[in-house]
Structures are given as structure tokens and as C-alpha cells.
N, C-alpha and C positions, 0 to 999 in steps of 0.2 A: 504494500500500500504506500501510495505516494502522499507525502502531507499536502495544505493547499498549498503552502508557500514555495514547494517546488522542492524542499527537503525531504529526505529521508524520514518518513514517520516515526512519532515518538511511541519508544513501547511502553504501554501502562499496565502494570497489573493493578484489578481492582477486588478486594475481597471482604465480605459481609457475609454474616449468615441471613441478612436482607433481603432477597431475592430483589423485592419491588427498587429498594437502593443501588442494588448489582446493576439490573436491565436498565434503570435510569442514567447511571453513570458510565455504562457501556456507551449508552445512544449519546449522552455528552460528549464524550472522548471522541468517539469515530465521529464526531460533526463536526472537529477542529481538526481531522486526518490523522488520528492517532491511533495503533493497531493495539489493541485491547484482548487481554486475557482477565478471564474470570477466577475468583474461588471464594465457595462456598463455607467458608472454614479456616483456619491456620494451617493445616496439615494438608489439606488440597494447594494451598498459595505455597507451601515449603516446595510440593511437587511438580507444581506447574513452573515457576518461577524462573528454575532454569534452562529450562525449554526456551524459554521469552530473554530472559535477562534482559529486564526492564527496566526503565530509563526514571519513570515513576512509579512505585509504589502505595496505594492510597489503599491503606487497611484499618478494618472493625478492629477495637480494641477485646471485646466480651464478645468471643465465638465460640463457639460448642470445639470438641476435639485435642486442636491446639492455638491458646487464645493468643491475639496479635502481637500481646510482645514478644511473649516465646516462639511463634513466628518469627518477628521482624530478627532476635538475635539469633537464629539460625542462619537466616539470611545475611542478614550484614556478615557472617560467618565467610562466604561463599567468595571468591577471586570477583567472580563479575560484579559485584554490588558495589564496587570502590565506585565512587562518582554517582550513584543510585543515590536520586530525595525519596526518602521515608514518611511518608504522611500519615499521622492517626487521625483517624476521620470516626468520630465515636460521639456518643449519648453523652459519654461520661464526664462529669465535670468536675471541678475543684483543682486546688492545689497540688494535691499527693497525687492525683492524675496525670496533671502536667507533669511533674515529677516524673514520677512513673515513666511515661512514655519517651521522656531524655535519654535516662536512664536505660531503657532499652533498646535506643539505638535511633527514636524517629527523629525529624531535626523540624518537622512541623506539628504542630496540635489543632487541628480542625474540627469545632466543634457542630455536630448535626444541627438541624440543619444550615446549613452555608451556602451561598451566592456560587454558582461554577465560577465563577470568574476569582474567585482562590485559586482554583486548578491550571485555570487558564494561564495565568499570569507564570505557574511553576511548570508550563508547556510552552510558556515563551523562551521562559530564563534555560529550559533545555537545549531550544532550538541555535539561542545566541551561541549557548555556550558549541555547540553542534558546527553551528559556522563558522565559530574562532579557531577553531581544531581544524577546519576544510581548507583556511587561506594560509 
């Protein structure tokens, strides 16, 4: 998939145990040329992930199986994830949350729900940084 801008599309994993959140942020990403993988869980995103080796990460903090931080520091674990933004995109609020999810590796805290144009913005700062690397 080609982005619109004429770049190589950005890879997104996005994962919820949300379905209706999954399918919404699917159709968001691929509307700005973004190739999108899904998962349902922590444990399906640990498996899918490196299939994709995606460029953004935008994960449910509280999912059944294996929940997103112990996700995300398996991932951040992994050679490809250097240069990977980690998004918690979650219900959950407060302090020890924000915490929390530093702590585990994300470098953003997006709280449900939010404006696409949070994501947008970290599908732009991919693309710049995409083109810096090309010239």
C-alpha cells in the first residue's frame, strides 16, 4: 500500500479487546494510507507484530490474555521496535496509570476517547522522520 503523500505506508499495529474500537481505528489509519494490522488481545499483538514490524503501535492497556504493558515490554524487547512510538490508548486514568505505562515502555498516554488527529499528527512525525532517512 502506497501512503497518499507518495511515501511508503506507515505500519500501524492497533490492539483492543474492543472490536467496535479495532474496526474504527482500522478505517482511520487506512484513510490517511496507513497498512494496519489488528489484535484482539496482548498475546495476538506479541504475534502479529513481527510479521508487520510496525512503525506505530496504538495498544488497550486492560486486555484479557496478555494485558498491554506486558505486551508492549515484550515488544520493545524485539531488534525491530528501536525507533517504534508506543501508544497506550486506554479507559484508564490517573497518575499510577500514566506511570504505569512509562514504565512499560509506551512514550505516549492517550486517553479514550480522543480526537484521531492525536494519531494523525504521530503518522506525520513518522512520515518526516521517513523522509529524513530517504534524502
Amino acid at each position: 500500500m502506497q501512503a497518499i503523500s507518495g511515501m511508503p505506508a506507515v505500519r500501524v499495529l492497533v490492539a483492543d479487546d474492543n472490536t467496535d474500537v479495532v474496526e474504527v481505528m482500522q478505517c482511520l489509519f487506512e484513510s490517511i494510507g496507513c497498512c494496519v494490522e489488528v489484535a484482539n488481545d496482548g498475546q495476538e499483538a506479541v504475534n502479529v507484530a513481527p510479521k508487520l514490524e510496525p512503525e506505530l503501535v496504538v495498544m488497550d492497556i486492560d486486555m484479557p490474555v496478555l494485558d498491554g504493558c506486558e505486551a508492549a515490554k515484550t515488544l520493545r524487547q524485539q531488534a525491530w521496535s528501536v525507533g517504534t512510538i508506543f501508544v497506550a490508548y486506554t479507559a484508564l486514568t490517573g497518575r499510577q496509570i500514566v506511570e504505569r505505562v512509562k514504565k512499560c515502555g509506551f512514550h505516549e498516554y492517550v486517553r479514550k476517547p480522543a480526537p484521531f488527529s492525536r494519531f494523525e499528527a504521530l503518522v506525520h512525525r513518522i512520515r518526516q522522520r521517513a523522509g529524513k532517512r530517504r534524502t
